[in-house]
N, C-alpha and C positions, 0 to 999 in steps of 0.2 A: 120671286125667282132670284135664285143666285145670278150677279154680273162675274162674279169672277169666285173660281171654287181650282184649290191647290191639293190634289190627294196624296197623299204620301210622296209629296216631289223632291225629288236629290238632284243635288249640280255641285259642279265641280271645275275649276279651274285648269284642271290638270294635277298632275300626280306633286309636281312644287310646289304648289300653291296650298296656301296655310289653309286657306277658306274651303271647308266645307258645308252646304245644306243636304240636310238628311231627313227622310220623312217630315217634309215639312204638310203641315195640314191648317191651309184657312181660307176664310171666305169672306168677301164683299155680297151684302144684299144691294139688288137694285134700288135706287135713288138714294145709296146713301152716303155719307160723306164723312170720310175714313182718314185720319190721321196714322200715319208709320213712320215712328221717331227712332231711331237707333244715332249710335256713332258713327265714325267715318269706319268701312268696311263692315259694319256689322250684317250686309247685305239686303238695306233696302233699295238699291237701284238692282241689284239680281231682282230682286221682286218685280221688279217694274218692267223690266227683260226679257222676262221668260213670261210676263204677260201676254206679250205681242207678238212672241215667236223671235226677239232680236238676240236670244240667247234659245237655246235648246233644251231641255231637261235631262240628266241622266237616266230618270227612272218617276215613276207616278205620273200624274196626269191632273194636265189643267185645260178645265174648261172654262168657255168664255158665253155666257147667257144659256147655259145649257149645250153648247156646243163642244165636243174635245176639239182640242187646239191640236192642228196636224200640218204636215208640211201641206197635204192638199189642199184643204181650206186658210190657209194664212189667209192670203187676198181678202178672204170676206171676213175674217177675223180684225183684221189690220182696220176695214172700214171701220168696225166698231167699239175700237180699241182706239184713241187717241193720246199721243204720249210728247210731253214737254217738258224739255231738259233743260238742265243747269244755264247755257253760254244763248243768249237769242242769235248772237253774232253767228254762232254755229249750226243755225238752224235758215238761217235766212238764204233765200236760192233765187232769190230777185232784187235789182235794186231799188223798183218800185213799190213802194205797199200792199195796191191792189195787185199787182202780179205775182208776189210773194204768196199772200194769201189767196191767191187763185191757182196756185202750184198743183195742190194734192186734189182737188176737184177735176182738175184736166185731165190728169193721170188717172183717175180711175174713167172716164170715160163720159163725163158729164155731159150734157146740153150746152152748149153757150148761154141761151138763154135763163138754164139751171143757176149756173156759174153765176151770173151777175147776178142772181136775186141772194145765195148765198155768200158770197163779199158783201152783200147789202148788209145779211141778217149778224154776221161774225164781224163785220167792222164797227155795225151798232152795239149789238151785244159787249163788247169791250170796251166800249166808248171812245174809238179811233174812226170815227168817219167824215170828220174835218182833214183829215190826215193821209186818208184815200189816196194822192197822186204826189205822197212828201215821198223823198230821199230816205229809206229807212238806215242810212248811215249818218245823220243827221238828228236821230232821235233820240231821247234817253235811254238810257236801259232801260226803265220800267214801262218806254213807252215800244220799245222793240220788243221785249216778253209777252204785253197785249199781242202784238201782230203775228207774233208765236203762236198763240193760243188762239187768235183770229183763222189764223193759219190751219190750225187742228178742228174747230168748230165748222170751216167750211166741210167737214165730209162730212158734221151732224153726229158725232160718234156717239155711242149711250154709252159709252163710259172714258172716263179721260184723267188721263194719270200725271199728277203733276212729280216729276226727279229732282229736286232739290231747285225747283224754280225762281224761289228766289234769294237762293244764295248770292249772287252777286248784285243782288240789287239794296239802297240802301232801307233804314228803316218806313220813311216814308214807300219808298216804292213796294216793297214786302206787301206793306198793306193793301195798297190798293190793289194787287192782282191776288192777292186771298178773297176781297169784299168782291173782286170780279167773278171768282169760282162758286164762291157761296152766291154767289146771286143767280149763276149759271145752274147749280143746283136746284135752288128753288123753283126758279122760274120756268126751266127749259128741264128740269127733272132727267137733267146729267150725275150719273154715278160718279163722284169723284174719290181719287186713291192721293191723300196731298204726302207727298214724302219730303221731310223734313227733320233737320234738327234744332229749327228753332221751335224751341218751346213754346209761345206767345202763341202761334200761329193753329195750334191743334187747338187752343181756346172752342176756335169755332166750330169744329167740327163734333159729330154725335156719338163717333167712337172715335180712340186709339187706340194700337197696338205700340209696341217694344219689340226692336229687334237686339241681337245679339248675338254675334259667330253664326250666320243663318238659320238662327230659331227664333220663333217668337216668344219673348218670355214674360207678358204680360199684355193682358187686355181688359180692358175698362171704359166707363167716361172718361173725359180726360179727367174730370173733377177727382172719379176715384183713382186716378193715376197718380195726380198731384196730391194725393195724400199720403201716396208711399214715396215721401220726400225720400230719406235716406235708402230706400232701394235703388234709386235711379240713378243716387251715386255709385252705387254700383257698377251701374252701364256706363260711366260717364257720360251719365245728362244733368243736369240742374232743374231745379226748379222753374217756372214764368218766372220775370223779374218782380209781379205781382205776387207772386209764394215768398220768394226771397225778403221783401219789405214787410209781409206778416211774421216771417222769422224774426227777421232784426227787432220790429213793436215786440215781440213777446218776449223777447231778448232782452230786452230796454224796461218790459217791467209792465207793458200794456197788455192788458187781457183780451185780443184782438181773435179772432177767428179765420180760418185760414179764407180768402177771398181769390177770386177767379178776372174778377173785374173793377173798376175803379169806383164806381157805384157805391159797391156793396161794401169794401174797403172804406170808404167814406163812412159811411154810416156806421161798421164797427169801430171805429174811432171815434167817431159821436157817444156812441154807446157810453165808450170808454171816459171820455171827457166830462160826461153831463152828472 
């Protein structure tokens, strides 16, 4: 089944505004774990937007597991749409942990009893349940972005859209809430939409797409992504900084083959050396 299907969707800003999407046509399969790279404005947070109904669509239609997305059904669209943005600071509506992340269960109507077994399941699943009864203005960024996501995971959504999540966080942190997602996929077989422009990060995942002026204008592995080095200058994207270091060896004169991971880089150097 499709988790998320875009039919001929257009939106618009208003009549100033540069940005137009026009018959946009794509689709996320269920369980699977989707990279959406563009530049700044190229319109992947519209993507991410008008998944949830937090934007409207001019024209076409998006449904969500087989459902069209309507003003009637937002409600139960919303439960299984979950969506985590750029600032956690801006997301955060408690100053306790677990009340933070027991926010969006209340509001739809849950059990009490519900509630506390779900802060159980989304504070473990993130790896923040020493942290249950901390000050969440007291925490790192990368440890407020978990409680974000802790946050969205308490409704249980089947599909959960990450908006440039970890832009503000530093390298080490990036990582750790991508290896949180990917583990959330496997394990708990959450549809994830990861939107990003760091290159590094679509590594993991089983597809990407390219955006651009709000079209998509390539889709692939990432691996076959990363092999249209000079198209992606194009979009202004770059290479991983692992693409980038196989240019420079080939550059310098080593016969190296393009590599995705450190590994396998290793060993084309071996290659190269023995």
């Amino acid at each position: 089944m499709k988790a998320l299907e875009y039919r001929d969707v257009a939106f618009s800003y208003g009549e100033e505004s540069a940005f137009r999407m026009e018959h946009l046509n794509f689709s996320v399969e269920e369980g699977e774990f989707l990279a959406v790279l563009g530049h700044n404005g190229s319109g992947k947070s519209t993507l991410a937007r008008l998944a949830n109904g937090l934007l409207t669509p001019d024209g076409g239609e998006i449904s969500v597991f087989g459902t069209p997305l309507t003003e009637k059904n937002l409600f139960e669209i919303r439960k299984q749409v979950g969506v985590v943005f750029q600032n956690p600071d801006s997301q955060a509506v408690a100053s306790i942990v677990e009340d933070d992340v027991a926010f969006g269960a209340e509001n739809v109507g849950l059990a009490r009893e519900e509630i506390g077994k779900r802060i159980d399941f989304a504070l473990r699943a993130v790896g923040m349940e020493e942290y249950r009864t901390a000050t969440i203005s007291r925490l790192s960024g990368g440890q407020k972005q978990r409680v974000a996501i802790a946050g969205v995971l308490a409704l249980k959504p089947k599909l959960m859209i990450l908006d440039e999540s970890t832009a503000m966080l530093d390298p080490r942190g990036r990582r750790e809430i991508v290896e949180v997602v990917k583990r959330l996929n496997e394990e708990e077989g959450i549809t994830v939409l990861l939107i990003t422009h760091f290159m590094e990060e679509a590594l993991l995942c089983s597809r990407a797409v390219v955006m651009n002026r709000g079209e998509i204008v390539m889709q692939d592995t990432p691996e076959g992504i990363f092999k249209r080095g000079e198209e992606l200058i194009t979009y202004n994207l770059a290479l991983p900084r692992i693409g980038e270091i196989c240019k420079k060896l080939r550059a310098g004169g080593m016969d190296v083959r393009d590599a995705l991971d450190v590994n396998t880089l290793a060993e084309e150097i071996c290659k190269c050396v023995s």
